[in-house]
Each structure stands twice: as structure tokens, then as C-alpha cells.
C-alpha positions as CSV (number, residue, x, y, z in Angstrom):
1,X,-7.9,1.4,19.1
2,X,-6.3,3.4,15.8
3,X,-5.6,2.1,12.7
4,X,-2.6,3.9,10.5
5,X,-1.1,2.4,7.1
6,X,1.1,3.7,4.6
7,X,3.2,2.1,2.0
8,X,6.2,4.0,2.0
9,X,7.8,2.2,-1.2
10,X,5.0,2.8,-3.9
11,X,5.0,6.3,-2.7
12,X,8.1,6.9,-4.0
13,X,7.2,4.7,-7.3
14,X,4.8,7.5,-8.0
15,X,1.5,6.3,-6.1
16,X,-0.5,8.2,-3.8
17,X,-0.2,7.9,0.1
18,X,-2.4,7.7,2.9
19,X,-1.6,8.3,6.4
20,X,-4.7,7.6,8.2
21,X,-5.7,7.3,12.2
22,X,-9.3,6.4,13.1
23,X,-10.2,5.8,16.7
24,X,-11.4,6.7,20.3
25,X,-10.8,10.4,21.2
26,X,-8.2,10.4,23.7
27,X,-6.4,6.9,21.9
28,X,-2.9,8.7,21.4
29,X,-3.7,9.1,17.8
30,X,-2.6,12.8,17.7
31,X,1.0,11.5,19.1
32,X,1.4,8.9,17.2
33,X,1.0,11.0,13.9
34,X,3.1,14.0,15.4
35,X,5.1,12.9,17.7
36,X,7.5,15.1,19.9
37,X,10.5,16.9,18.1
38,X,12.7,16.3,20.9
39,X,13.9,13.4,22.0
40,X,13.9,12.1,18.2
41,X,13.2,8.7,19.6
42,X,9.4,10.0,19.7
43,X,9.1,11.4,16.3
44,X,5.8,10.5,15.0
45,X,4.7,9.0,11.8
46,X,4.4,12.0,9.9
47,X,7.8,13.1,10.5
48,X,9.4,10.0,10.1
49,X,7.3,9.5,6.6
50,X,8.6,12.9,5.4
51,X,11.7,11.9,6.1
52,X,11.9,8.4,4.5
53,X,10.1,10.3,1.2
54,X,12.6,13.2,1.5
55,X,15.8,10.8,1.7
56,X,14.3,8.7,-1.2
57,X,13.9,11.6,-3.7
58,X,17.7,12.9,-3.0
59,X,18.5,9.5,-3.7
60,X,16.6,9.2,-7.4
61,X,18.4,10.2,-10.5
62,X,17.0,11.8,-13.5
63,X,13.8,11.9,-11.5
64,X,11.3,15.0,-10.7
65,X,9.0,14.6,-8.0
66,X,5.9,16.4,-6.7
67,X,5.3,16.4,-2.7
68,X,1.6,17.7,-1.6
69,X,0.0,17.1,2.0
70,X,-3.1,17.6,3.5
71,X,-3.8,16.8,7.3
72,X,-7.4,16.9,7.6
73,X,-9.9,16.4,10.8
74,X,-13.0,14.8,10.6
75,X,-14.8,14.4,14.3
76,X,-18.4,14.8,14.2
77,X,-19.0,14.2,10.6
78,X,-17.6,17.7,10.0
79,X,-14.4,18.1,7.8
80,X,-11.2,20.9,9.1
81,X,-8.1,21.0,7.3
82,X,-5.6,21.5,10.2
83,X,-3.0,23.1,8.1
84,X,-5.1,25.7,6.8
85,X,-4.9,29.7,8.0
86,X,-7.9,29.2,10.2
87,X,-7.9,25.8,11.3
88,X,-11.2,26.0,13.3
89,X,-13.4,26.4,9.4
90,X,-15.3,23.8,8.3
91,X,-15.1,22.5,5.1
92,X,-17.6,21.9,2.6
């Protein structure tokens, strides 16, 4: 079992977004928020979401927009941030 939401649309009104996975190690969470690159048919969430924000925004007029992520780990009650220089560090 995982559990993922998002609501694309407020996102783009200017609300902050969650993409979040929570379940069983070996559950296919890790694909479903990655994905493969190629065929595109297996893209996973996170691509697909950067994508629908990205369109959006080249879409909006007279608009500025501010785009931050964070992909964070947290197995065993300890914290990693997976797109940081040394992924294996703990966080406080």
C-alpha cells in the first residue's frame, strides 16, 4: 500500500504542493515517483508534475512564479534529503 496526492491546480494558484508516498519497503513507491525516462509511458509522478507546473507557468501572463523542491527520505525515523551533495547525511 502507498498513498500519493497532489493538487495540481492550486499549485499553480499560488499554494504549496505535496507529493507524498508512504508505505511498505519494496511497494513500488520509488517508481511510481520517478518513473523511467524512457518509454515516456512510465514517467513517474514527479516528472509528470513538473511538467504539468512547467506548461502552466508558460501559459500565465503577467505572472512571476517561484518553483522549489525538496525530495526527502524518512525510513527509520531518520530524515535524508535525496537531492542533496551527499545523500547518505542525516538531517537534523
Amino acid at each position: 500500500f502507498y498513498f500519493i496526492f497532489l493538487h495540481f491546480q492550486s499549485v499553480t494558484e499560488g499554494y504549496n504542493g505535496t507529493i507524498f508516498a508512504y508505505g511498505q519497503t519494496g511497494s513500488g513507491k520509488s517508481f511510481t515517483m520517478q518513473g523511467v525516462v524512457d518509454p515516456s509511458t512510465q514517467k513517474g509522478i514527479i516528472p509528470r508534475a513538473f511538467e504539468h507546473i512547467f506548461e502552466s507557468i508558460q501559459c500565465a501572463e503577467n505572472a512571476k512564479f517561484l518553483v522549489r523542491a525538496s525530495y526527502l527520505e524518512i525510513y527509520n525515523e531518520d530524515i535524508r534529503d535525496l537531492l542533496g551533495a551527499d545523500t547518505k547525511q542525516k538531517l537534523e
